[in-house]
C-alpha positions as CSV (number, residue, x, y, z in Angstrom):
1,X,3.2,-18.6,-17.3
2,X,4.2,-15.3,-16.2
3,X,2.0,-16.1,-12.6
4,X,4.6,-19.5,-12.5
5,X,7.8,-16.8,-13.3
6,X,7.0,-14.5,-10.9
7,X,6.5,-17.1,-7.6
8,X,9.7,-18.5,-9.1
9,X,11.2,-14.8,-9.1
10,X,10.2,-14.2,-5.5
11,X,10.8,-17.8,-4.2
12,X,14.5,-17.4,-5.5
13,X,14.9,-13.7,-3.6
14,X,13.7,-15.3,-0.4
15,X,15.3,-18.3,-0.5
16,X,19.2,-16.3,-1.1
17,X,17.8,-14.0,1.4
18,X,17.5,-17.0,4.4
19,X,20.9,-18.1,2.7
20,X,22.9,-15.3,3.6
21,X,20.5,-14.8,6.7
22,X,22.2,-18.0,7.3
23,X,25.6,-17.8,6.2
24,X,25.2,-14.8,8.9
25,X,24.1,-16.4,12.0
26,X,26.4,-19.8,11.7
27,X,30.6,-17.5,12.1
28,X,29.2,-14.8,14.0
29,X,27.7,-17.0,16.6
30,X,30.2,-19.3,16.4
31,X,27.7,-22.4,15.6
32,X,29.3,-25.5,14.7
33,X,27.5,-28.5,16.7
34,X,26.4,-30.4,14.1
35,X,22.9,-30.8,15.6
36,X,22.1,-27.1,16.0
37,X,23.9,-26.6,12.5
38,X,21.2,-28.7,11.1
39,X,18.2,-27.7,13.4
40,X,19.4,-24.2,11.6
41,X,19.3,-25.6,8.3
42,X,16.1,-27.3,9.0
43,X,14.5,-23.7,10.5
44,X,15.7,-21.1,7.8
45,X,14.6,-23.2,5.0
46,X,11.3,-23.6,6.5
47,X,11.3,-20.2,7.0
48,X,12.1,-19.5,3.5
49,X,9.1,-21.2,1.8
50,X,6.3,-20.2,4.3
51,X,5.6,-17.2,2.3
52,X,4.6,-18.9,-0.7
53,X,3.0,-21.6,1.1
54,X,1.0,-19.5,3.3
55,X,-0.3,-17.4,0.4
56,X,-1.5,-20.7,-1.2
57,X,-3.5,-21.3,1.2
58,X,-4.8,-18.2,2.0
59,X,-6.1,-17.8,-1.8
60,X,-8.4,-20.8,-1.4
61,X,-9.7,-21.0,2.5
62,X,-10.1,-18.8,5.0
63,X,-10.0,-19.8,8.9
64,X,-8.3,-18.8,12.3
65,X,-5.5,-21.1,11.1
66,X,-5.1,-20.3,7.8
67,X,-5.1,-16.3,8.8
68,X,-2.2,-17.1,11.3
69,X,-0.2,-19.0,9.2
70,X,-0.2,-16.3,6.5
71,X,-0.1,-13.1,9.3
72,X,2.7,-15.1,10.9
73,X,4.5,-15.2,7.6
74,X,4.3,-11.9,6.0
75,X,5.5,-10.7,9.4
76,X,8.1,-13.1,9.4
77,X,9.3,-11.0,5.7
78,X,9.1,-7.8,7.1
79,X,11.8,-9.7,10.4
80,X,13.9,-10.8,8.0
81,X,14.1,-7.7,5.9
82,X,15.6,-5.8,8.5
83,X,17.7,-9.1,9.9
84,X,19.4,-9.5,6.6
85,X,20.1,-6.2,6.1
86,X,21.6,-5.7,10.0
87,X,23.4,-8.7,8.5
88,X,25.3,-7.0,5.8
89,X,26.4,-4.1,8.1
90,X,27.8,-7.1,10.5
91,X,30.1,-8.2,7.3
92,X,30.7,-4.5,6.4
93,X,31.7,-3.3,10.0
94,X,33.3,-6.9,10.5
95,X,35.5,-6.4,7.5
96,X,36.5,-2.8,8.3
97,X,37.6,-3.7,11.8
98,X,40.0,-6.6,10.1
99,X,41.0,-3.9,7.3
100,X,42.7,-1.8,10.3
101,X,43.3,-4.0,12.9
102,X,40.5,-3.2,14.9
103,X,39.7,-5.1,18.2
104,X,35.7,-6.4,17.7
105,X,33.9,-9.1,19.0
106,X,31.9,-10.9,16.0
107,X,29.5,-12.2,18.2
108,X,28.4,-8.5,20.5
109,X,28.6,-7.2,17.1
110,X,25.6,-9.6,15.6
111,X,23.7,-8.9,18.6
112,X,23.7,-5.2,19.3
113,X,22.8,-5.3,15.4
114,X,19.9,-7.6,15.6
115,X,18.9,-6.3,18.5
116,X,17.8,-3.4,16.4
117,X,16.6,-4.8,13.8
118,X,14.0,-6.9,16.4
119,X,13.1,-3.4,18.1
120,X,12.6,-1.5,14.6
121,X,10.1,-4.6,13.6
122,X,8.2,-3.8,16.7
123,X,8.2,-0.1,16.1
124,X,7.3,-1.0,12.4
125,X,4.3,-3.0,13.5
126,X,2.9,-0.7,16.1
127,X,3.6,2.0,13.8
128,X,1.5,0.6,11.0
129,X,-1.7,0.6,13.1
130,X,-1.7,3.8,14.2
131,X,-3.1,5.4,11.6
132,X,-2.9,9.6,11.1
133,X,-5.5,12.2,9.7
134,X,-3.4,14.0,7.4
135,X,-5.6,17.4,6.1
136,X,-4.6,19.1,2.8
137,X,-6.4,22.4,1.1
138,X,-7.3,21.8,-2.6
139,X,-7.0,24.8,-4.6
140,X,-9.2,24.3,-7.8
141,X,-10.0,26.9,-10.5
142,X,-13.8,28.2,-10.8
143,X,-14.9,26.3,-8.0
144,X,-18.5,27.0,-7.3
145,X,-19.3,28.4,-4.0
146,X,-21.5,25.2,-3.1
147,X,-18.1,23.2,-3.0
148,X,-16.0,26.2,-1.3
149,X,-14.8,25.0,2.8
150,X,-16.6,21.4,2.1
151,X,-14.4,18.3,2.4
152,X,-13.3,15.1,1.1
153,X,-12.1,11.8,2.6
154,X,-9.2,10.4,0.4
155,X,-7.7,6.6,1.5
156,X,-6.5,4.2,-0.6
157,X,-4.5,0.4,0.0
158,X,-6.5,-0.6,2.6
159,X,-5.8,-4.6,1.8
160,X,-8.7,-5.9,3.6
161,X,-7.9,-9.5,3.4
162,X,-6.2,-12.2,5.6
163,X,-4.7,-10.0,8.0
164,X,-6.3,-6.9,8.4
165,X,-10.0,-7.6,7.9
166,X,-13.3,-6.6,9.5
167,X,-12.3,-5.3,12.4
168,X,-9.8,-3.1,10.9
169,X,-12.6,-1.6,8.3
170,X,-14.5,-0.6,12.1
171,X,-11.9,1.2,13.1
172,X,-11.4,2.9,9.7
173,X,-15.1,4.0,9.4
174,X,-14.9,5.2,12.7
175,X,-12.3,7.7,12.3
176,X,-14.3,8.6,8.5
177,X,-17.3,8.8,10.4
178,X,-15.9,11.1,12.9
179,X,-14.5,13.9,10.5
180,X,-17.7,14.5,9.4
181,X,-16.7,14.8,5.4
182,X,-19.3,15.7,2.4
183,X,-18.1,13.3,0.4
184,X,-15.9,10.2,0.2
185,X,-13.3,8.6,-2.3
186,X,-12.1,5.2,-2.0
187,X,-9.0,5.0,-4.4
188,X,-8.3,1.0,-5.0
189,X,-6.3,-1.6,-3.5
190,X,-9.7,-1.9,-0.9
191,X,-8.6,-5.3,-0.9
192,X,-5.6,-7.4,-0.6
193,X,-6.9,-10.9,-2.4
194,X,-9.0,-12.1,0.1
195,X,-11.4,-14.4,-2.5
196,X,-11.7,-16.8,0.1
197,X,-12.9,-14.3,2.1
198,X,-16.5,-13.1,2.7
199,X,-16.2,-9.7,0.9
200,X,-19.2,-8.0,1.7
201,X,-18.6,-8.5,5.3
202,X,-15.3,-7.0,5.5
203,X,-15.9,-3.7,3.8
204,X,-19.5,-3.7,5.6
205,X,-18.8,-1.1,8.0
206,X,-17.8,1.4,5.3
207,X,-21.5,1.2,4.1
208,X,-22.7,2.7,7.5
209,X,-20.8,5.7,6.4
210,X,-23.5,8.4,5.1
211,X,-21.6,11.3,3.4
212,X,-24.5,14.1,2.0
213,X,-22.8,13.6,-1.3
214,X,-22.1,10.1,-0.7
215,X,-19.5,7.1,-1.0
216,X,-17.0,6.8,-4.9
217,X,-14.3,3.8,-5.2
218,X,-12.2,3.2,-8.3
219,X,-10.0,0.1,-8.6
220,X,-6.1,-0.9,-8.2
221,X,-4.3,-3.5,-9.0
222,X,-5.5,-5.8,-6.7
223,X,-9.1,-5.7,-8.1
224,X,-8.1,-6.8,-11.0
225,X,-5.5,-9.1,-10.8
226,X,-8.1,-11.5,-12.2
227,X,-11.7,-11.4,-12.2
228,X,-12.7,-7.7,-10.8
229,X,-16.8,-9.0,-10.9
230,X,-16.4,-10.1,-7.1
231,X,-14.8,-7.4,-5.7
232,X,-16.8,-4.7,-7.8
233,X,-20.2,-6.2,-6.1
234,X,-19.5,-6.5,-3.1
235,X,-18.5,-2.7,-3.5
236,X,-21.7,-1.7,-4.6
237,X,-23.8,-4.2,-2.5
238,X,-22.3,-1.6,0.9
239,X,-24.1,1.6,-1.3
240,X,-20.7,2.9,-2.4
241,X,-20.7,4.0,-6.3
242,X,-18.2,2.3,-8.8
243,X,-16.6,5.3,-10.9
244,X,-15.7,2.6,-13.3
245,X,-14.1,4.4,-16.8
246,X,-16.7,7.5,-16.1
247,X,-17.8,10.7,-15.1
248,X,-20.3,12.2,-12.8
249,X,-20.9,16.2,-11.9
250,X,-21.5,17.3,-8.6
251,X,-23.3,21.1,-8.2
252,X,-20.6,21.8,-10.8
253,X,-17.5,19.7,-9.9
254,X,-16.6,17.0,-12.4
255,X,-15.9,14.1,-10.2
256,X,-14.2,11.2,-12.9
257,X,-13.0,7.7,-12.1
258,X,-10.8,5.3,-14.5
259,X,-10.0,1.5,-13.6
260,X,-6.7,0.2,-13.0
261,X,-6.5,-2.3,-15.7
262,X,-7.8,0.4,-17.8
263,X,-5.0,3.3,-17.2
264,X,-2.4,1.6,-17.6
265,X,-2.0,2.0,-21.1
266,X,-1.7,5.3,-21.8
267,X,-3.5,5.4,-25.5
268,X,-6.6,3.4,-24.1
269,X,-6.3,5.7,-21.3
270,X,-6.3,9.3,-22.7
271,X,-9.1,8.0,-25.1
272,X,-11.2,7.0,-22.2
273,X,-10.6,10.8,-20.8
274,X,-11.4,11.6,-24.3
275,X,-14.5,10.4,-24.3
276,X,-15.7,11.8,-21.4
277,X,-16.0,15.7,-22.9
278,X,-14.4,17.1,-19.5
279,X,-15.3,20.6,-19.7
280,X,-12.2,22.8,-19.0
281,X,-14.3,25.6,-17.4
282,X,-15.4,23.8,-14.8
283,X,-13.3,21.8,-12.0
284,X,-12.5,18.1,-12.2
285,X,-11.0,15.5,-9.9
286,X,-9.5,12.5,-10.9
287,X,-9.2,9.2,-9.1
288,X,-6.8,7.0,-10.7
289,X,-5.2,4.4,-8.6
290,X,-1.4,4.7,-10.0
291,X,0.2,8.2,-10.4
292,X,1.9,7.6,-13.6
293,X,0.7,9.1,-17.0
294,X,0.4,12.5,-15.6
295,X,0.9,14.1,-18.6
296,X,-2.2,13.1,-20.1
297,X,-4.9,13.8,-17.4
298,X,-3.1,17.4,-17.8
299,X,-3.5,17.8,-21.1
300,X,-6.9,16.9,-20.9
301,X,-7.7,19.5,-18.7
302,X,-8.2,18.1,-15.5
303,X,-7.5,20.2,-12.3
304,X,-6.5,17.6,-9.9
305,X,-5.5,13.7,-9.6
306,X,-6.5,11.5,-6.3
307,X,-3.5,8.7,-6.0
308,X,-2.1,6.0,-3.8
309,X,-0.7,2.9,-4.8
310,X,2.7,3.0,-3.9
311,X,2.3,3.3,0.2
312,X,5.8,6.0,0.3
313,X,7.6,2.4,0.1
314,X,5.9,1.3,3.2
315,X,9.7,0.1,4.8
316,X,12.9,1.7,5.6
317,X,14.8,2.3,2.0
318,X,12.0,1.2,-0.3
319,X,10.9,5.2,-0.2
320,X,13.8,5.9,-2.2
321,X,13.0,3.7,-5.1
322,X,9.2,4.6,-5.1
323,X,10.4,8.1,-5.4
324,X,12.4,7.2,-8.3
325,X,9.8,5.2,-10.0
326,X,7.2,8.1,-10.0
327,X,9.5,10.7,-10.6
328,X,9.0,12.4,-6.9
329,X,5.0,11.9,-6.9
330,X,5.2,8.9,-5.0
331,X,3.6,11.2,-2.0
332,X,2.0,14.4,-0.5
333,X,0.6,17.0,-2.7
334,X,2.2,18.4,-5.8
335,X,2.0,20.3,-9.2
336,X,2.2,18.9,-12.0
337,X,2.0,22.2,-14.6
338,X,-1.4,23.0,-14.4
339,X,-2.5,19.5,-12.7
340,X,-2.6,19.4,-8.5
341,X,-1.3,15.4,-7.7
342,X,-2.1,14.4,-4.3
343,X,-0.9,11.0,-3.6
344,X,-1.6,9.2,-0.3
345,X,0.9,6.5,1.7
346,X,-2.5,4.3,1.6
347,X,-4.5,3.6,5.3
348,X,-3.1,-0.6,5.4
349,X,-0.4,-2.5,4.4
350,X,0.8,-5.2,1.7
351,X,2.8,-7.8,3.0
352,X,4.3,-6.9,6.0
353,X,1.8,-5.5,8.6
354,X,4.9,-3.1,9.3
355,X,5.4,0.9,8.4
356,X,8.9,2.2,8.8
357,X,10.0,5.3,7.8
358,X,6.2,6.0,6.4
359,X,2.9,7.1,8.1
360,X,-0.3,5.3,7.5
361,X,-3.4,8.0,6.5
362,X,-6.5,8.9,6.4
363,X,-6.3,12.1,4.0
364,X,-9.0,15.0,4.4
365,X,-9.4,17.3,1.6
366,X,-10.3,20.9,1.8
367,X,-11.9,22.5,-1.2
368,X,-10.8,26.1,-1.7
369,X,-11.2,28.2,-4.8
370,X,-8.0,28.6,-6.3
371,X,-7.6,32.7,-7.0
């Protein structure tokens, strides 16, 4: 029932989205043939339901047709994003200009605006694939000198799935492979549905990776939206460890991982960390996909948290509100009393294969005692 309310949620935002889209197009270009009126008609409602249908059929088959269906569409909602929103500053400036009597040309207007809406989707696309090393220095307390100048690979929300796939994992383990790390941590969201999808052969080029203290993933949300069993052996069949609700110790540093499904509440949570007997005197590192319940890995003595989840917003404005959500840890390293927060923008993309206003990462950790 609540799968059913949300498509109806979403199919109801997109649809008044293509309305006003719409509503736009047909007074500012001055479009009243009743052919092209309905062609219009015809186009933006099409346009409106090829979201939902496209992610139907990309949760049951996977082809060349199916994948440019569904790339074609999410693109398309990352367009239209910026189009209806260069749309609401064409009403805004258009009803300034006839509050004071200003001379403006509706239809220049609509142009020059879409116009850059079309040139910031390019730049968002282009944008997204270029993705950054971003290199942070960890400061944890009694760190032992076999840790002290080695380093991490942190990257989360990759979404290997319908758009970016196999070849995009290459080029990911290729830039891994090149910064030489000690050890690597893979922090959910790996994949982006994709259960039509042969899973072990789109994460296969992150098994070549051969860390001396090897490969760790823990799971987001999109691992467990339903059944996690697929996703979490296909994981393991590439030689990267599940940290699934547990704890392993390093040459001294507690290295801890807790599922998605399994942090989110925050009693089941802390009595998960509970469990575990972290020992204060020694350092620990958590990866936990979401950064919420900060509070609790703090009080239970963990040094730092690993994050991602929330991609900075990903798109122009949608920053704003991640930073609201998660209280200014929707990014970049910070302190949390005690507890060091690093949370990454994520290597991929959901939805839209567009960045704007973010960075995709690769994050490299430096481990430094903390004096």
């Amino acid at each position: 029932m609540r799968f059913f309310l949300f498509i109806s949620v979403v199919q109801s935002i997109l649809v008044f989205g293509h309305w006003f889209l719409y509503r736009t197009l047909v007074p500012f270009f001055g479009v009243t043939h009743p052919a092209k009126l309905w062609t219009l008609r015809v186009a933006v409602g099409l346009l409106s339901i090829s979201l939902i249908g496209s992610s139907f059929f990309s949760f049951r088959y996977s082809n060349l047709l199916v994948r440019t269906f569904y790339t074609a569409s999410v693109s398309w909602l990352g367009i239209c994003y910026l189009l209806v929103l260069a749309s609401l500053l064409a009403w805004i400036v258009y009803g300034l200009t006839k509050l004071f009597h200003l001379p403006m040309d509706r239809r220049t207007l609509i142009i020059v605006l879409f116009g850059i809406a079309f040139m910031g989707s390019l730049y968002g696309f282009i944008n997204a694939g270029v993705i950054r090393i971003n290199t942070v220095s960890l400061p944890l307390p009694n760190l032992p000198s076999t840790w002290e100048g080695k380093t991490a690979v942190w990257i989360s929300d990759t979404h290997l799935g319908q758009v970016r796939n196999h070849r995009f994992a290459q080029h990911l383990a290729g830039m891994i492979q090149d910064l030489r790390p000690d050890i690597v941590f893979i922090g959910g969201d790996l994949y982006d549905g994709g259960e039509a999808m042969d899973l072990s052969h789109m994460i296969e080029p992150l098994s070549r990776l051969s860390p001396p203290y090897g490969s760790y993933f823990v799971t987001g949300n999109h691992e467990e939206f339903y059944d996690n069993t697929p996703y979490l052996q296909a994981v393991r069949r590439a030689g990267i460890r599940v940290l699934y609700n547990e704890k392993v110790e390093i040459d001294g540093l507690q290295i801890i991982g807790v599922g998605y499904r399994d942090s989110r509440n925050q009693e089941q949570f802390r009595a998960i960390l509970q469990k575990m007997e972290i020992n204060r005197q020694k350092p620990s590192l958590l990866l936990k996909h979401v950064p919420f319940d900060l509070e609790i890995a703090r009080d239970q003595g963990i040094s730092a948290q690993l994050s991602g989840h929330t991609h900075q917003g990903q798109v122009f404005l949608f920053r704003f509100i991640t930073s609201k959500i998660y209280q200014g840890y929707d990014y970049g390293l910070k302190r949390f009393g005690d507890l060091l927060v690093y949370t990454s923008s994520g290597a991929g993309t959901w939805g839209p294969p567009m960045r704007l206003d973010t960075k995709p990462e690769i994050v490299v950790i430096k481990f430094v005692k903390k004096n």
